[in-house]
C-alpha positions in Angstrom: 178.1 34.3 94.9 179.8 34.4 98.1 179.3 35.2 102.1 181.2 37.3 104.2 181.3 38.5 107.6 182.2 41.3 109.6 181.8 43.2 113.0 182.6 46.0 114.3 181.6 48.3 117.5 180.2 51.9 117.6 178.8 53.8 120.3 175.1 55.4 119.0 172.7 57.3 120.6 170.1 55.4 119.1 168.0 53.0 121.1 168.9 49.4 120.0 165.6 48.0 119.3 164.6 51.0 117.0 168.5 50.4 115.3 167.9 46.8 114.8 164.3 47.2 113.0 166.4 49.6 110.5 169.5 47.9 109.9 168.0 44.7 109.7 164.1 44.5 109.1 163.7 47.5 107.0 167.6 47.1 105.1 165.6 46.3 101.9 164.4 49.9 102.2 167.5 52.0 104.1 170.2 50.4 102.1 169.3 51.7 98.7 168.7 54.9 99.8 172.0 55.5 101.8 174.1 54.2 99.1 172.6 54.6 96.0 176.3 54.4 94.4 176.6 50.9 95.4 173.3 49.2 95.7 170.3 49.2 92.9 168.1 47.3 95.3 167.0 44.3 97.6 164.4 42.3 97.1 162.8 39.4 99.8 163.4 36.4 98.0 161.7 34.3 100.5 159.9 34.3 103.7 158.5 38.1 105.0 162.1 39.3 105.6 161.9 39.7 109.7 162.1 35.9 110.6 164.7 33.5 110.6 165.2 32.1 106.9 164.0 35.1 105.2 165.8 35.2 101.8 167.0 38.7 100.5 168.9 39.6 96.8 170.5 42.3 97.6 171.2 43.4 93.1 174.5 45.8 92.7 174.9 48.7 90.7 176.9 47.6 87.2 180.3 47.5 87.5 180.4 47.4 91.7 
């Protein structure tokens, strides 16, 4: 188990409010889907997963 961070900066189209709600409140959904490859699923842990101390398991594909 570990943590990591990173940033970066892109210029999008999208709105940020409707960005934010996928890449962060609805990433138990998006991620899996978009990189099926890499991630098997996530799973909220603890809290609802949209307020601060929300818990998510985010369970990589075998041999990731």
């Amino acid at each position: 188990m570990g943590v990591f961070t990173s940033s970066d900066e892109y210029i999008c189209l999208i709105p940020p409010a409707r960005l934010f709600k996928a890449l962060v409140l609805d990433s138990h959904n998006l991620i899996p889907k978009i990189m099926p490859q890499a991630v098997k699923s996530i799973e909220i842990i603890h809290g609802d997963g949209k307020v601060a101390g929300s818990i998510k398991q985010i369970n990589v594909v075998q041999g990731m």
